[in-house]
Residue frames as qw, qx, qy, qz and C-alpha x, y, z in Angstrom:
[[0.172, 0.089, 0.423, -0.885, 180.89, 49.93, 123.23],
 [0.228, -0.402, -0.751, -0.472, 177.13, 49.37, 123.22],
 [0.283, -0.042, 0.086, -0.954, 174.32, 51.18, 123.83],
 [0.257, 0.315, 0.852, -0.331, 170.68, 50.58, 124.26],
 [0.007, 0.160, 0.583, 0.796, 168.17, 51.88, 121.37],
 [0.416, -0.058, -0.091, -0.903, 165.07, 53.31, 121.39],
 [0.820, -0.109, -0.310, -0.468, 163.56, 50.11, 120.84],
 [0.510, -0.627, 0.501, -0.311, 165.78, 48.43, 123.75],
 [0.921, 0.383, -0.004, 0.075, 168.03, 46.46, 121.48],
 [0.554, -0.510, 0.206, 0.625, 171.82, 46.37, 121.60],
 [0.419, 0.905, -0.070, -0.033, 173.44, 49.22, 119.20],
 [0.828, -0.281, 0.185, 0.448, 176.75, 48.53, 118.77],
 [0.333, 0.914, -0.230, 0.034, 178.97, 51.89, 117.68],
 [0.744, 0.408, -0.207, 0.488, 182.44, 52.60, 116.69],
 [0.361, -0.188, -0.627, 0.665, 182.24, 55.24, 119.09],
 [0.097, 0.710, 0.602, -0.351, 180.18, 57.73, 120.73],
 [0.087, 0.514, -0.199, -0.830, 179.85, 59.96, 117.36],
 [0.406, 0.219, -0.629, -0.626, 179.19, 57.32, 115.00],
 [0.722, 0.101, 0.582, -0.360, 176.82, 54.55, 114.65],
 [0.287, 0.117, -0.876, -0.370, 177.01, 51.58, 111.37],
 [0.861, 0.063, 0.359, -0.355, 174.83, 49.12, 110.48],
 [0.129, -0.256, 0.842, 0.457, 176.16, 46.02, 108.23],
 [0.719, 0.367, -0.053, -0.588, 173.74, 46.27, 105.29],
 [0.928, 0.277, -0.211, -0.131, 175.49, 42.61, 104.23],
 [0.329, -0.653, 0.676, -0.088, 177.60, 40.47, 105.86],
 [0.973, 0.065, 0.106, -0.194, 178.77, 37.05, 104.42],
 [0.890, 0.068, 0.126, 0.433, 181.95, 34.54, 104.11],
 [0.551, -0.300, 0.118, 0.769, 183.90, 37.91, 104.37],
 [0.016, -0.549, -0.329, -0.768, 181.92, 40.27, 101.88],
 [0.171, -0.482, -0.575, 0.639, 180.65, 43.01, 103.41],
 [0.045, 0.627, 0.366, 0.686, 178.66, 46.47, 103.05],
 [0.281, -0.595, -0.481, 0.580, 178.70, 48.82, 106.23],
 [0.058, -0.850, -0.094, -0.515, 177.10, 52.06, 106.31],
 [0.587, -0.328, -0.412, 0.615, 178.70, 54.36, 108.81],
 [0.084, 0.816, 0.334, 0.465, 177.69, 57.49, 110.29],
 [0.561, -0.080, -0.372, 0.736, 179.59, 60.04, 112.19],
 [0.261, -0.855, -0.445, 0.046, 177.75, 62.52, 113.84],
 [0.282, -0.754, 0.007, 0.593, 180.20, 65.13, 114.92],
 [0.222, -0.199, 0.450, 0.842, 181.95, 65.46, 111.40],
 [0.663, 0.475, 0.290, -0.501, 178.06, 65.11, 109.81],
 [0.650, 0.423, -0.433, -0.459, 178.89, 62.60, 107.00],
 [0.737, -0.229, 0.570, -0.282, 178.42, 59.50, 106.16],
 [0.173, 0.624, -0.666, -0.370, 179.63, 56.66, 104.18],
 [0.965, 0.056, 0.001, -0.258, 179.88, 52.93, 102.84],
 [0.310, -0.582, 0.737, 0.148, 182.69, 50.55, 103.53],
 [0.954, 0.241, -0.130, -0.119, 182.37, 47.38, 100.54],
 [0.711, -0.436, 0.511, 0.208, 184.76, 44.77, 100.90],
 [0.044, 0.504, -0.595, -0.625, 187.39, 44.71, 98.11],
 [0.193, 0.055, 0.941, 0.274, 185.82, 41.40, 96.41],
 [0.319, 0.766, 0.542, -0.134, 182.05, 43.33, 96.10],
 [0.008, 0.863, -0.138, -0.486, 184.01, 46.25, 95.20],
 [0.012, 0.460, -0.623, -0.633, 185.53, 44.55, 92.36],
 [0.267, 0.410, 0.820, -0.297, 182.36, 43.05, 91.55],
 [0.299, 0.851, 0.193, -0.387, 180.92, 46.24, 89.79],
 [0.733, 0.548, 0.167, 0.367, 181.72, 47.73, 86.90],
 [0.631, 0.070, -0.049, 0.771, 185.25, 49.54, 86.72],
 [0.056, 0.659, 0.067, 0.747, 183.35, 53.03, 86.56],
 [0.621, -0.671, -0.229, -0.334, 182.02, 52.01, 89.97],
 [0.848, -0.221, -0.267, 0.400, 185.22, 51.02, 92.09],
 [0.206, -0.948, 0.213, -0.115, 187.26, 53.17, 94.60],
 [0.448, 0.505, -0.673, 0.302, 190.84, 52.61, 95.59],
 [0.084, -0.290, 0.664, -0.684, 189.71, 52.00, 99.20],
 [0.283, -0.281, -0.902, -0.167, 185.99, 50.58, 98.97],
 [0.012, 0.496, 0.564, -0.660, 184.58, 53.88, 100.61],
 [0.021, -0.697, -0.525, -0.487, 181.39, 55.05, 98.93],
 [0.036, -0.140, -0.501, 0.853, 180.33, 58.64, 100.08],
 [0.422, 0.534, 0.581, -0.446, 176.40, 59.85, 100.04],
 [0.376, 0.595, -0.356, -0.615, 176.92, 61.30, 96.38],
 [0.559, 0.244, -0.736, -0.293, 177.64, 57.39, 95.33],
 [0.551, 0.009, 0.715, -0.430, 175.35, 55.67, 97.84],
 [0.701, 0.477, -0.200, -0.491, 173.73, 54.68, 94.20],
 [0.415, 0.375, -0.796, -0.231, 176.27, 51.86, 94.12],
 [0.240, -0.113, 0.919, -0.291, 174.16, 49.67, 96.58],
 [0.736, 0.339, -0.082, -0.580, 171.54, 49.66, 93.86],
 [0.531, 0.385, -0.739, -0.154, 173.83, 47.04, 92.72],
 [0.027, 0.156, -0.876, 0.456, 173.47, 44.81, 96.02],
 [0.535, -0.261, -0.178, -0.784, 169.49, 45.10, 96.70],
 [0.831, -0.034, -0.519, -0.197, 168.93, 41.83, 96.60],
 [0.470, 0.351, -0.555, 0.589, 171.55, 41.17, 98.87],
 [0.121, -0.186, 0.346, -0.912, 171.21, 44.63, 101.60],
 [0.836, -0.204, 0.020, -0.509, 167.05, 43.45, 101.89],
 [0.855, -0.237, -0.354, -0.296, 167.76, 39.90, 102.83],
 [0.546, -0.004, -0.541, 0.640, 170.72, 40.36, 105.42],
 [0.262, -0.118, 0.492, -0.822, 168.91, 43.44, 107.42],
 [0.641, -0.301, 0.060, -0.703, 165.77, 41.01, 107.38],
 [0.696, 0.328, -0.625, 0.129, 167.58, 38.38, 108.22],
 [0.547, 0.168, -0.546, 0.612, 170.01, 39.65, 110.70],
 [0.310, -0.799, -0.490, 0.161, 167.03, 41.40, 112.91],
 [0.243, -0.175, -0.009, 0.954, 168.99, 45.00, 111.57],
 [0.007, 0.747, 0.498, 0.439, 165.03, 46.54, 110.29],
 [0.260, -0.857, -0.416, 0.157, 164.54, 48.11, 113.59],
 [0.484, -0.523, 0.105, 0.694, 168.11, 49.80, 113.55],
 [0.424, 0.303, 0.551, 0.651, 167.68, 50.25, 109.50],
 [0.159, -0.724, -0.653, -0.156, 164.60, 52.14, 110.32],
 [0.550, -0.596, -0.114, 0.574, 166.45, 54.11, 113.13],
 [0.422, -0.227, 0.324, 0.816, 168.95, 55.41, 110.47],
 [0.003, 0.150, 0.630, 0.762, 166.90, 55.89, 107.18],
 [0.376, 0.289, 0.484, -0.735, 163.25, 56.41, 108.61],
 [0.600, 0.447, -0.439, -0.498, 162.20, 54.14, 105.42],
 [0.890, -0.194, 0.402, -0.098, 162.07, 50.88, 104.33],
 [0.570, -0.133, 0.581, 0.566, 165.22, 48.71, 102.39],
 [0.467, 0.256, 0.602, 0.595, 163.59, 49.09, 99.39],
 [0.091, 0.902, 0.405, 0.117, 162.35, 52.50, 99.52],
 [0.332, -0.861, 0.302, 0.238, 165.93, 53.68, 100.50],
 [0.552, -0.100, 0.652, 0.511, 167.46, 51.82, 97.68],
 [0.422, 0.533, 0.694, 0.239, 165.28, 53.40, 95.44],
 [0.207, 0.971, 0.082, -0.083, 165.66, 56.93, 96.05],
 [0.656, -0.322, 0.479, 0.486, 168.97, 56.30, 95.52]]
């Protein structure tokens, strides 16, 4: 399904409750944020190979981060800033987090 945005871009949800952005896509790694409006929480999806990436204290059985351990994309920065300014995801980034990359990695 897709939508139109504020800034009259495509939005592209899961459905009409939630909305994602992919803070990093590449050769099959990933990082999605994903937000779900009706249940009010949100989360991170890492692909199993970033997820085993980190150190052992940092890994889940599943590769879902909730807001209490959004902190692990401290580990990615580098990363999460040069795929949303890449992939033309600022305006949507912006949308979500009313901030910029690195000012949302930081209050982390």
């Amino acid at each position: 399904m897709t939508h139109l945005s504020l800034i009259e871009q495509p939005k592209h949800c899961i459905s009409d409750d939630e909305d994602y952005i992919a803070l990093y896509e590449s050769e099959g790694s990933y990082i999605y944020y994903v937000r779900n409006y009706a249940a009010q929480t949100e989360f991170l999806l890492l692909s199993f190979d970033l997820m085993m990436s980190l150190d052992e204290k940092f890994r889940t059985v599943a590769g879902v981060y909730f807001t209490p351990h959004f902190s692990v994309l401290k580990h990615f920065e580098s990363e999460v800033t040069q795929h949303v300014l890449e992939s033309a995801a600022l305006p949507h980034f912006h949308y979500l987090f009313n901030c910029s990359v690195s000012k949302f990695i930081k209050r982390l």
